[in-house]
Each structure stands twice: as structure tokens, then as C-alpha cells.
C-alpha positions as protocol buffer text, in pm:
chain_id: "A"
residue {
  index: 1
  type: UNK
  ca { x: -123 y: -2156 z: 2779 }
}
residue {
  index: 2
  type: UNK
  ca { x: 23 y: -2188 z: 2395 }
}
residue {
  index: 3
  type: UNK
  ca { x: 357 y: -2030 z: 2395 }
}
residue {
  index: 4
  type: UNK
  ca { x: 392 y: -1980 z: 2027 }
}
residue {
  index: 5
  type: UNK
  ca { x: 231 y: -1742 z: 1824 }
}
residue {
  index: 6
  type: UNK
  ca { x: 273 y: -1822 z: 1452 }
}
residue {
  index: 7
  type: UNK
  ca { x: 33 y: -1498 z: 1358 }
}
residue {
  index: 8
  type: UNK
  ca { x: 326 y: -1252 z: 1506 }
}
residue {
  index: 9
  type: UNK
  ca { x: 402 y: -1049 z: 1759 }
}
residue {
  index: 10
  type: UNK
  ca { x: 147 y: -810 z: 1739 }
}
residue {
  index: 11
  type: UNK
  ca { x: -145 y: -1129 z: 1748 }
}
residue {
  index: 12
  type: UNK
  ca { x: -269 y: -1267 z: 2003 }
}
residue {
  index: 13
  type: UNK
  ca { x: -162 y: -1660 z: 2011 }
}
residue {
  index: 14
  type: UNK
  ca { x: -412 y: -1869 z: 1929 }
}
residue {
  index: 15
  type: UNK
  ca { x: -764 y: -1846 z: 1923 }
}
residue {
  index: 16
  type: UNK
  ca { x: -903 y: -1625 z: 2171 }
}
residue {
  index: 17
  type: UNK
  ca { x: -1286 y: -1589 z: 2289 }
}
residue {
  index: 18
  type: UNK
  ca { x: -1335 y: -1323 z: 2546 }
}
residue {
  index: 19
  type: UNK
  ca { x: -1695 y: -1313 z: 2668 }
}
residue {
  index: 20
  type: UNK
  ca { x: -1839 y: -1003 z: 2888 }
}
residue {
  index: 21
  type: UNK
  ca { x: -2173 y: -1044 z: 3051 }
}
residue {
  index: 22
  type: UNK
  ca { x: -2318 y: -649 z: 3154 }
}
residue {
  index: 23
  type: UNK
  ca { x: -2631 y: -572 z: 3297 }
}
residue {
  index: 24
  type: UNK
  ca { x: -2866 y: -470 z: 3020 }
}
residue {
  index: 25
  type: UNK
  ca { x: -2829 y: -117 z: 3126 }
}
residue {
  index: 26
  type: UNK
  ca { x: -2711 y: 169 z: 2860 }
}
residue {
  index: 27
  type: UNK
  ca { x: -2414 y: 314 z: 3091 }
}
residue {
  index: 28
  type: UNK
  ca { x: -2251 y: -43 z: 3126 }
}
residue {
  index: 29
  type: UNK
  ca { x: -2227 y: -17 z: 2762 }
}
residue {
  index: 30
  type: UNK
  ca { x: -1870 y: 176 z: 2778 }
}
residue {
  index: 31
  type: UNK
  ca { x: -1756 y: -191 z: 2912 }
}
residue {
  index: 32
  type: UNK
  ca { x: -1808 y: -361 z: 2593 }
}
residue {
  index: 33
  type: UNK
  ca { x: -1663 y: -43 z: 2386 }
}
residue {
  index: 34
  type: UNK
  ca { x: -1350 y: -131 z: 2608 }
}
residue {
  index: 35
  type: UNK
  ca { x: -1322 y: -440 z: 2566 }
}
residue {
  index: 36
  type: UNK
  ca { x: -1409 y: -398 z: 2210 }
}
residue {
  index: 37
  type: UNK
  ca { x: -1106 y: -105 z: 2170 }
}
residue {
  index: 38
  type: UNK
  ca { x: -832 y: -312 z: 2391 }
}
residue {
  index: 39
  type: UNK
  ca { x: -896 y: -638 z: 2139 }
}
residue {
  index: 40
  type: UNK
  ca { x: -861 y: -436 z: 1869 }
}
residue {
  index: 41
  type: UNK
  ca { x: -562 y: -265 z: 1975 }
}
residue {
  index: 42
  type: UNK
  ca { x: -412 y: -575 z: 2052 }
}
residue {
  index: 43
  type: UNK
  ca { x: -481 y: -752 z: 1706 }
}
residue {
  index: 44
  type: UNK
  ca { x: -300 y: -443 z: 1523 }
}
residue {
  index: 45
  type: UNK
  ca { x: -608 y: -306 z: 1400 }
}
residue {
  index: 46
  type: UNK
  ca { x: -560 y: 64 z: 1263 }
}
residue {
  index: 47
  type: UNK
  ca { x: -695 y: 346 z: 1465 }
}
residue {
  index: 48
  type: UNK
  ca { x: -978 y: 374 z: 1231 }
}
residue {
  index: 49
  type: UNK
  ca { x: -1083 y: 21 z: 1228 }
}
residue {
  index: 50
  type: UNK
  ca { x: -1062 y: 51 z: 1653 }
}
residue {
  index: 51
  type: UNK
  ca { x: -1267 y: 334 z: 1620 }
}
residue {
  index: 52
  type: UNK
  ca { x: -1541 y: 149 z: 1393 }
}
residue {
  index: 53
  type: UNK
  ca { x: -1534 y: -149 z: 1579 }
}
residue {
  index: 54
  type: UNK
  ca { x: -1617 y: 23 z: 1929 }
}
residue {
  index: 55
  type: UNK
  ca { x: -1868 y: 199 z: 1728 }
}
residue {
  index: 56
  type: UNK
  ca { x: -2021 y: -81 z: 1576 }
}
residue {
  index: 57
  type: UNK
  ca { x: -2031 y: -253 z: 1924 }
}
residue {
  index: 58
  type: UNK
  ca { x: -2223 y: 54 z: 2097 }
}
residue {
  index: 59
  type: UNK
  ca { x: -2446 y: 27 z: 1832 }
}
residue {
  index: 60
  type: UNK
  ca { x: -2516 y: -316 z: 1848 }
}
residue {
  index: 61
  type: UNK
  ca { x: -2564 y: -335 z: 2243 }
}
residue {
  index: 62
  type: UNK
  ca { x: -2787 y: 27 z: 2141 }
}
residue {
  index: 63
  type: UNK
  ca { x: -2997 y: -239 z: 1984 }
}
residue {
  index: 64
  type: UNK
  ca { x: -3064 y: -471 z: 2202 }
}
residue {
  index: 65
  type: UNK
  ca { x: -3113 y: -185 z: 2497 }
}
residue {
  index: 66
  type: UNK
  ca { x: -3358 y: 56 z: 2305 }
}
residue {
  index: 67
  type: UNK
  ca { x: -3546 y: -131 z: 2137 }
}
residue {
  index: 68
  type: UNK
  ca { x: -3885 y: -273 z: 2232 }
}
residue {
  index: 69
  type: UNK
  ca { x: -3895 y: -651 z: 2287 }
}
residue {
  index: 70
  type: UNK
  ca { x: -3578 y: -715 z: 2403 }
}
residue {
  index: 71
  type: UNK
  ca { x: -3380 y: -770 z: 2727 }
}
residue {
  index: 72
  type: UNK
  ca { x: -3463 y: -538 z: 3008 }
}
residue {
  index: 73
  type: UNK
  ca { x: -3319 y: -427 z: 3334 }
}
residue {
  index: 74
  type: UNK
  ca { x: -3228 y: -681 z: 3565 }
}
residue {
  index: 75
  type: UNK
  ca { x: -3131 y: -926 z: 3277 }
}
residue {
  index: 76
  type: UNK
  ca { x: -2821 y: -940 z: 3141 }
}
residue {
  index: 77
  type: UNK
  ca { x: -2602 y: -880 z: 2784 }
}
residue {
  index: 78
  type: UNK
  ca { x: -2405 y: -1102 z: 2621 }
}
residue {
  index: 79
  type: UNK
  ca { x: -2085 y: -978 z: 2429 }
}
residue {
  index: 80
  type: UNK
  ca { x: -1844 y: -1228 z: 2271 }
}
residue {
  index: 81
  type: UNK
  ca { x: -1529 y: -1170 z: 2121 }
}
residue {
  index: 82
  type: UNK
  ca { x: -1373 y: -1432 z: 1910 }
}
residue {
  index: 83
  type: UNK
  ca { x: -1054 y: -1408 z: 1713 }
}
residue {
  index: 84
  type: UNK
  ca { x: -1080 y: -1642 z: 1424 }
}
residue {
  index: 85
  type: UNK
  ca { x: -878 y: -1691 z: 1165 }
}
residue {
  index: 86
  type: UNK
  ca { x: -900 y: -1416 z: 966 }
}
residue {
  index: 87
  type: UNK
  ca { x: -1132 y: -1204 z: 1114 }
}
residue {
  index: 88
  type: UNK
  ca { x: -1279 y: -1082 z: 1489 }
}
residue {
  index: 89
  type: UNK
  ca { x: -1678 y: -1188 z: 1539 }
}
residue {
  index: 90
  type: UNK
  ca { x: -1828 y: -999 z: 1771 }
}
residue {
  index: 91
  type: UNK
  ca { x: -2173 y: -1111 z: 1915 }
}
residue {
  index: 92
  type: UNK
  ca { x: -2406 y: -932 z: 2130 }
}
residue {
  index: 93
  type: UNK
  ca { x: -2711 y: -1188 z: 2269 }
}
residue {
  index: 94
  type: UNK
  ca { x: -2989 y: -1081 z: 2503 }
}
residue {
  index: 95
  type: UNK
  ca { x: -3362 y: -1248 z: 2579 }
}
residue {
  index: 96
  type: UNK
  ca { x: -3570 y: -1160 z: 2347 }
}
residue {
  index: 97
  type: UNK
  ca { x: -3859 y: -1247 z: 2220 }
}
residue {
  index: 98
  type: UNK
  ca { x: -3837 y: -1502 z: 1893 }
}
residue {
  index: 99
  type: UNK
  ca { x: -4054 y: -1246 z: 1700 }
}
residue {
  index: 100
  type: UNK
  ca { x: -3844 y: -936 z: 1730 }
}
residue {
  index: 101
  type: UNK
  ca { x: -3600 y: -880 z: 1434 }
}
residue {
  index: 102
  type: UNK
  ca { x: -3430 y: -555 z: 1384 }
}
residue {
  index: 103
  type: UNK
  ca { x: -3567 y: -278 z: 1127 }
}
residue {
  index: 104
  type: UNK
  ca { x: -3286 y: -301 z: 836 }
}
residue {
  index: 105
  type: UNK
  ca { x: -3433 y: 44 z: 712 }
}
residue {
  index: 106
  type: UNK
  ca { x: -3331 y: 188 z: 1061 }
}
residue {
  index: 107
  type: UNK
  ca { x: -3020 y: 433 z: 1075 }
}
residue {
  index: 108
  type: UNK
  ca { x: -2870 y: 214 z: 1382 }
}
residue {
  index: 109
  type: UNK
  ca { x: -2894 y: -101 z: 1141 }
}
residue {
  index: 110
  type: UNK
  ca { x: -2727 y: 115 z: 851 }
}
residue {
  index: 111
  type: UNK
  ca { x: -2460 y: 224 z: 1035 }
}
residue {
  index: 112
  type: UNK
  ca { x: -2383 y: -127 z: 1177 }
}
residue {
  index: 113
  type: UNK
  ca { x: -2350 y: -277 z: 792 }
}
residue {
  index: 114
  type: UNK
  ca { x: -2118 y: 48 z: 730 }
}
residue {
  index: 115
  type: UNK
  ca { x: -1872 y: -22 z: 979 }
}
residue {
  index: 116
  type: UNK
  ca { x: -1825 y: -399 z: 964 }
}
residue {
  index: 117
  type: UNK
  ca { x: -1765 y: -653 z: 692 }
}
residue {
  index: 118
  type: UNK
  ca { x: -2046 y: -867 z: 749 }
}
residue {
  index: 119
  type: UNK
  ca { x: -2376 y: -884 z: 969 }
}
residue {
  index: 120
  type: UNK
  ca { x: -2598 y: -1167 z: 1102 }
}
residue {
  index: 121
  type: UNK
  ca { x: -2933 y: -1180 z: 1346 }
}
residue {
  index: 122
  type: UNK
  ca { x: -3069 y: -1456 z: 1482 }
}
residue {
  index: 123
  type: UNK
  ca { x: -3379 y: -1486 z: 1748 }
}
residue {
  index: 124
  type: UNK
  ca { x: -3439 y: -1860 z: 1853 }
}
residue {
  index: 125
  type: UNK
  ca { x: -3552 y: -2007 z: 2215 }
}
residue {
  index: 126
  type: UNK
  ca { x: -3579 y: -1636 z: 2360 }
}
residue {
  index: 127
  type: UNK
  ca { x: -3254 y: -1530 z: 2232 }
}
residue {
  index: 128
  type: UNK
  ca { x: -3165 y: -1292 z: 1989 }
}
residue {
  index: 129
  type: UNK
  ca { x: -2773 y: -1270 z: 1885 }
}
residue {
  index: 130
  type: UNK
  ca { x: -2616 y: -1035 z: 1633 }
}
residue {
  index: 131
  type: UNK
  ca { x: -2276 y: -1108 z: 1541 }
}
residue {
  index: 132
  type: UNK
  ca { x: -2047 y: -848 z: 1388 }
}
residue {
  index: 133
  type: UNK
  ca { x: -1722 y: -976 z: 1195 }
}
residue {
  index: 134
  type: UNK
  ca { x: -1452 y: -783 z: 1085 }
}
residue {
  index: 135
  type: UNK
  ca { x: -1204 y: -903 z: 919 }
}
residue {
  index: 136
  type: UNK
  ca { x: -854 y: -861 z: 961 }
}
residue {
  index: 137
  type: UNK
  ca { x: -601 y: -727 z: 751 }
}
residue {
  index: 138
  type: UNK
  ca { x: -231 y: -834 z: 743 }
}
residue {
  index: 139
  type: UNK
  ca { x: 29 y: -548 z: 781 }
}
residue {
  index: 140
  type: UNK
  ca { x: 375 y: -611 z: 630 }
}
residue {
  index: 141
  type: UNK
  ca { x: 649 y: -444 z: 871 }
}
């Protein structure tokens, strides 16, 4: 384990990836919003921005779980967490079939642009990821 932690206390040191595998099952969902909320917390995000970011994550597992063409019971959900430099990138992977893309005119998909900096799908070999980034702001003290 790195001992030092050149982005400050209230960082986490280093890069971290934290990745949560759930069965693709709506009420597992409030596993990923943890996660989602505790990482946030922990990179000094404001309340607000935790609150977005859990949103944005229930929205983005909402996806995957609602919609037609995509992973269904018995399979699993992907989330990974990834502190970069700058920023946290949040994906959210399931099977899927290479055809399905998300409907950008739907409120879910809305919402999801409204709450995070920047937005990316991607279906290839049965897998379709959406990564959410947020980016991170520095507070003085």
C-alpha cells in the first residue's frame, strides 16, 4: 500500500478502482448508490455533488435493468469506480446485445447528462458499458 498521499488528506492516495459486481436485480441497486455515496464522501465531494452522483448511478444501473435487451436476472452488473486524476469515472457494464443503444430523447438519459460532466455508451462483444465521469473540484481549506 502507497503511504503518501500528495492529493491531501481528504483524497484517497493514489489511484483507486473499486469494482462491485450485483445481481442484475433492481433492489441490489442501493449497493452501487453506496458505494457510489461512500467514494464520494471520501474524495470531499460536496453534499450536492454526493447526492448527484448516487443519482446518476441509480439511473444508470435503471438503464441497464429496465430496459429491453439488456442483462437479465441471473446475470450480473458491473459497476466500476475509478479515481483518476481529476475526475471519478463511473461505469456500469452488463450483457447486452451489440444492437441496443440507449434512447438520448429518454428522461432517464436526460437526467444522466444533467448530473454528470460527461457521458459515454459503448455495446461491443455482448457488452454494453456506460461510463459516468465527474470531475473533481479542488477545495482550498
Amino acid at each position: 500500500m502507497h503511504e503518501d498521499n500528495p492529493a491531501g488528506p481528504d483524497r484517497l492516495p493514489g489511484p483507486r478502482t473499486v469494482v462491485l459486481s450485483i445481481p442484475a436485480d433492481r433492489e441490489q441497486v442501493v449497493l452501487a448508490r453506496s458505494v457510489a455515496g461512500h467514494i464520494a464522501a471520501r474524495l470531499g465531494l460536496s453534499v450536492a455533488e454526493l447526492t448527484d452522483l448516487r443519482l446518476a448511478v441509480d439511473e444508470a444501473c435503471g438503464l441497464f435493468l429496465l430496459s429491453p435487451g439488456f442483462g437479465v436476472s441471473g446475470e450480473l452488473l458491473e459497476c466500476r469506480f475509478e479515481e483518476q486524476s481529476a475526475a471519478l469515472a463511473v461505469t456500469v457494464s452488463a450483457p447486452a446485445a451489440t444492437s441496443v443503444e440507449p434512447d438520448v430523447d429518454d428522461i432517464g438519459w436526460i437526467m444522466l447528462s444533467a448530473l454528470v460532466d460527461e457521458l459515454t455508451w459503448k455495446a461491443e462483444h455482448g457488452v454494453a458499458t456506460l461510463t459516468l465521469v465527474k470531475h473533481l473540484t479542488v477545495r482550498s481549506s
